[in-house]
C-alpha positions as CSV (number, residue, x, y, z in Angstrom):
1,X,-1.0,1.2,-21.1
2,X,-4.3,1.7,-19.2
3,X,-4.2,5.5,-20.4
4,X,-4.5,4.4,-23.6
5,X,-6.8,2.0,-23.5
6,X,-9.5,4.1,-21.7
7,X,-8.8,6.4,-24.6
8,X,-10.1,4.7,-27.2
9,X,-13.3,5.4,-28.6
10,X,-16.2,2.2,-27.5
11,X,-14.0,1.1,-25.1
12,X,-16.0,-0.2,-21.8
13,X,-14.5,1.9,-19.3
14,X,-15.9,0.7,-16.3
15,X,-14.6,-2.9,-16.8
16,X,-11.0,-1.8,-18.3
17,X,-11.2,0.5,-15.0
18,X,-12.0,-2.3,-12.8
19,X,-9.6,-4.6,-14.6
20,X,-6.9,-2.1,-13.7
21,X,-7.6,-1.7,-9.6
22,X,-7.8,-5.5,-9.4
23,X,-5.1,-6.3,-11.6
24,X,-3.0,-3.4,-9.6
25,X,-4.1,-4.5,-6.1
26,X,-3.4,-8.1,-7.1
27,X,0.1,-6.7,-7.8
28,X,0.5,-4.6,-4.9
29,X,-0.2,-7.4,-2.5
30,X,1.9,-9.9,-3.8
31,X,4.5,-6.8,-3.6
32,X,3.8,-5.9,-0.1
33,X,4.3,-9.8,0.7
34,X,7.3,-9.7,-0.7
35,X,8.7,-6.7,1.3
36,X,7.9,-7.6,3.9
37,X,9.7,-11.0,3.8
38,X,13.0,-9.0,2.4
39,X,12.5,-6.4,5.4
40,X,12.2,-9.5,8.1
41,X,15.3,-11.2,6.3
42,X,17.9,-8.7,5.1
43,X,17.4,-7.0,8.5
44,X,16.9,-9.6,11.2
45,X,19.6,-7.2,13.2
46,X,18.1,-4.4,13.0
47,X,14.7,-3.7,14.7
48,X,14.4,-0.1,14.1
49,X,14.9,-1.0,10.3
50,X,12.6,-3.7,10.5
51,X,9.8,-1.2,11.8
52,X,10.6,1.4,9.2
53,X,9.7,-1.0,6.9
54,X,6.4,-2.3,7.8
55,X,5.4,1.4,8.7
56,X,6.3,2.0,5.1
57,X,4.3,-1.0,3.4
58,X,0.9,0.8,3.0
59,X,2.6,2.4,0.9
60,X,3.0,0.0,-1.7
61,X,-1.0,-0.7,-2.3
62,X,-1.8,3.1,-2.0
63,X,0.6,4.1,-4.9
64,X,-0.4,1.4,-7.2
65,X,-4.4,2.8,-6.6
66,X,-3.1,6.1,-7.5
67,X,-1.1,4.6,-10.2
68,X,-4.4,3.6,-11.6
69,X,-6.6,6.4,-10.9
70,X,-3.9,8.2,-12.9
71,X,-4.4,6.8,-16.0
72,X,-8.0,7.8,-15.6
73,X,-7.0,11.6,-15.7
74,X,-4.5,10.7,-18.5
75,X,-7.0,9.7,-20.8
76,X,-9.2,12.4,-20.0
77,X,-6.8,14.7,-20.9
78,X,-7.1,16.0,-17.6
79,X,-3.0,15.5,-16.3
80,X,-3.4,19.1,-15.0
81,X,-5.2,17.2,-11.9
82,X,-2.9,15.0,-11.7
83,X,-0.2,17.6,-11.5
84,X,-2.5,19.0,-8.4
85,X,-1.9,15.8,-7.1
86,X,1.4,15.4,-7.3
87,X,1.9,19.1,-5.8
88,X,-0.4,19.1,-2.4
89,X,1.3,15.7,-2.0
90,X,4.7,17.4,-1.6
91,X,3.3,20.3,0.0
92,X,1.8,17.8,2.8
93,X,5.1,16.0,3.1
94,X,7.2,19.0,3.5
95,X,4.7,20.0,6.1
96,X,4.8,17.1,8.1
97,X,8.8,17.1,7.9
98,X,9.2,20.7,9.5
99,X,7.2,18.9,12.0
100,X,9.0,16.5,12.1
101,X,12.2,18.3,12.6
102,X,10.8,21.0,15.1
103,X,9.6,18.4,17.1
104,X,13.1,15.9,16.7
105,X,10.5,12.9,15.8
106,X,12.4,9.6,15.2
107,X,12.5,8.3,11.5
108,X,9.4,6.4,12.7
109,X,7.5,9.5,12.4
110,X,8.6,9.8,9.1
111,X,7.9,6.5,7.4
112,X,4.1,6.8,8.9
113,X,4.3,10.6,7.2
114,X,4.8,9.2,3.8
115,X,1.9,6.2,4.4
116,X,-0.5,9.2,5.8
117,X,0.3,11.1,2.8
118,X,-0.3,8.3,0.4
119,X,-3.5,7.5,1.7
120,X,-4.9,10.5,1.7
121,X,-3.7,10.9,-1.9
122,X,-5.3,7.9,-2.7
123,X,-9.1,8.9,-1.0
124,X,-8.8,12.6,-2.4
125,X,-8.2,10.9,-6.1
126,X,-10.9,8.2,-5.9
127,X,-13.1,11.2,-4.9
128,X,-12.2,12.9,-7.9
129,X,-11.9,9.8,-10.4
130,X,-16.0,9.0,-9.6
131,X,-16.8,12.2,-11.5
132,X,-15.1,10.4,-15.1
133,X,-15.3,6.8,-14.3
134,X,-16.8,4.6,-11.8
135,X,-14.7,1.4,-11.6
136,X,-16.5,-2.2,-11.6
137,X,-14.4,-4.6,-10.2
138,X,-16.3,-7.6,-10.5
139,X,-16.7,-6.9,-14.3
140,X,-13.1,-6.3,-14.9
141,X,-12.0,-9.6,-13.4
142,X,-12.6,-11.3,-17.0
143,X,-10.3,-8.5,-18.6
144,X,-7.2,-8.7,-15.7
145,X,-5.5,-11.9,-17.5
146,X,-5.8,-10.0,-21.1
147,X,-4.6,-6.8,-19.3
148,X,-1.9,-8.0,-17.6
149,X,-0.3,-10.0,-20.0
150,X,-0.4,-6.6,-22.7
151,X,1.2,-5.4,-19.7
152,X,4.1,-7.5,-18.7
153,X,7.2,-6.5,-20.9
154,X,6.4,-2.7,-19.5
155,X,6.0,-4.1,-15.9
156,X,9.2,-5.7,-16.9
157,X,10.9,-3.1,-17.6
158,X,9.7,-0.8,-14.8
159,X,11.1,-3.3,-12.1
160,X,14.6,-4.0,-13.7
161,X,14.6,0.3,-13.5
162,X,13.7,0.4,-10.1
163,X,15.6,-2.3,-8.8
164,X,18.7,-0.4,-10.9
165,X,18.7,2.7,-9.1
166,X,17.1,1.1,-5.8
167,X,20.1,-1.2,-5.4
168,X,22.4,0.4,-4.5
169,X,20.6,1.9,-1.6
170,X,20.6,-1.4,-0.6
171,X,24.0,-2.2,-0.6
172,X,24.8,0.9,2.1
173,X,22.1,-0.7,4.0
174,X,23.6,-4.2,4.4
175,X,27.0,-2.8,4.7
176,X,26.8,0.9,6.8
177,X,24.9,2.6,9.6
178,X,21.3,3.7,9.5
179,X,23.2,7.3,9.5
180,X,24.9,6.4,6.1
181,X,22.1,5.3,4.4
182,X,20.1,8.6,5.6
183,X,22.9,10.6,4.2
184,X,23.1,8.6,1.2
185,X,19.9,9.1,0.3
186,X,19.9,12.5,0.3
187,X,23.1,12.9,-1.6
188,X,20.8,10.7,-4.4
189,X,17.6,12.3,-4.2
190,X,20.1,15.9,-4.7
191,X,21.7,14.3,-7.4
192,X,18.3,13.1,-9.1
193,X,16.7,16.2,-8.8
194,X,19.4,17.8,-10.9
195,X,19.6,15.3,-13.3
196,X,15.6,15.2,-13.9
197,X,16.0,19.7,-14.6
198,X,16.8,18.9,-18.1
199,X,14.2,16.6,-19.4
200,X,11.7,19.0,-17.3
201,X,12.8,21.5,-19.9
């Protein structure tokens, strides 16, 4: 939605830009909040969970900046940067796994991989992003209401999806081991990957 928007000729970029990093950290926040409470709650039991989870709630705000500084590149026609991106993030992640495994680091390890990665995913594309587009937050705040209200049926949408495939992950949690849920996870992110090869075609 923000791609398109940026897109359009006379459109006052940096204000539809700053409407989109508030209206997306706004969002992230209340997310994180949220996660937060479900991690203390649903695993009250389990203290190593419990950690995971707050290791893992940077995140939440980190993805939704990149989210936004994505649609920047989008517009511009630019999604080959984006695709950069998206590769020397996996490339750093794999990295820090064969670390990871060389060394037999605890999941821990792990979760504050992925919240390393994100943010310096996050820094390397608001570096980039300044050379199109320089954001002006306190200018967008009079577009977030309009923007977020274009945007809800999408957001809708997005969160049904991810609490769809998310959920049952979930349910293994609640019910197994920390081991089940490890090897779950894999079995669905094999499974995913397989199913994603035709639309990549």
């Amino acid at each position: 939605l923000l791609s398109r928007e940026l897109a359009k000729p006379d459109t006052e970029t940096a204000e539809l830009f700053g409407a989109g990093v508030v209206g997306a950290s706004l969002v992230a926040l209340v997310l994180t909040a949220i996660a937060a409470a479900v991690g203390v709650i649903a695993f009250s039991g389990r203290p190593e969970t419990r950690l995971l989870v707050c290791l893992l709630l940077p995140t939440i705000p980190l993805t939704a900046l990149f989210a936004v500084i994505s649609a920047v590149f989008i517009a511009r026609s630019r999604n080959d940067i984006r695709a950069i991106f998206d590769v020397l993030s996996s490339a750093l992640v794999l990295a820090g796994v064969f670390i990871i495994i060389s060394h037999h680091a605890s999941m821990g390890a792990y979760a504050v991989l992925q919240s390393g990665a994100a943010a310096v995913m996050a820094l390397l594309a608001m570096a980039t992003v300044s050379f199109y587009y320089r954001a002006s937050p306190r200018r967008g705040i009079r577009r977030v209401v309009a923007t977020a209200r274009s945007a809800v049926p999408l957001g809708i949408s997005q969160v049904l999806n991810v609490i769809y495939w998310q959920l049952d992950t979930l349910l293994v949690a609640a019910f197994l081991s920390t081991a089940m849920v490890a090897w779950f996870g894999l079995a669905s992110q094999i499974a995913g990957f397989f199913g994603a090869i035709p639309g990549m075609v």
